[in-house]
C-alpha positions in Angstrom: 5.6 -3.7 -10.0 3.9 -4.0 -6.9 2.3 -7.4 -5.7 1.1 -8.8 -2.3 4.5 -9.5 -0.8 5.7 -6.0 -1.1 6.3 -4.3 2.0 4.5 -0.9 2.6 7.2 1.2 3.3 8.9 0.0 0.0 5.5 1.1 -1.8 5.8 4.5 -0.1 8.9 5.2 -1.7 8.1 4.1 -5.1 5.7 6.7 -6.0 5.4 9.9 -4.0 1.2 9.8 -4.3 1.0 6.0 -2.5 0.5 7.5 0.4 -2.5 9.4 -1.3 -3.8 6.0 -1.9 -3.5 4.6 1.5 -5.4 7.3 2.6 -8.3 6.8 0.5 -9.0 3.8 2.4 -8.8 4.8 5.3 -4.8 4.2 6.2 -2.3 6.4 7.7 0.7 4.5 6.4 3.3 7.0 6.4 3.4 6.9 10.0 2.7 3.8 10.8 5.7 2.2 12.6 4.2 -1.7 11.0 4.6 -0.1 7.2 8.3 -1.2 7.9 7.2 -5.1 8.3 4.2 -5.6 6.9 3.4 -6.6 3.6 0.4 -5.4 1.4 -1.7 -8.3 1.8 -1.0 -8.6 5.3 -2.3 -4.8 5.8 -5.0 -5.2 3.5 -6.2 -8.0 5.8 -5.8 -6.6 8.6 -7.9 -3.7 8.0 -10.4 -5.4 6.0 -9.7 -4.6 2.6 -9.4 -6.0 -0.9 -5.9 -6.5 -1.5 -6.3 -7.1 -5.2 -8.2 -3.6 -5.2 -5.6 -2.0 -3.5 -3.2 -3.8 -5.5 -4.2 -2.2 -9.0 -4.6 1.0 -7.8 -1.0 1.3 -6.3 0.3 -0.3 -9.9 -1.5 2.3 -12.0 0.8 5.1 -10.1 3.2 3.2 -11.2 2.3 3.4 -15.3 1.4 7.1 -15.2 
């Protein structure tokens, strides 16, 4: 499961469409040399989005 501590890259990993995800708001994640260090909530906040959003759609990969 994926919460607000978990580090991008790590989310990238568990589900080959994350990255999909990313992408639909507007994130490039893959490439991202940050994805390494930073945790969900911190690039949610930093690019103005809603972590809890972004949250359960990166968990529902996760139960298909």
């Amino acid at each position: 499961m994926i919460d607000e501590q978990t580090k991008i890259a790590q989310i990238l990993t568990m589900h080959p469409k994350a990255a999909e995800v990313f992408r639909e708001y507007g994130l490039e994640c893959q490439g991202c040399s940050g994805a390494k260090h930073e945790s969900l909530r911190q690039g949610a906040i930093n690019h103005g989005l809603d972590v809890e959003e972004l949250m359960q759609k990166l968990n529902a990969l996760l139960q298909e």
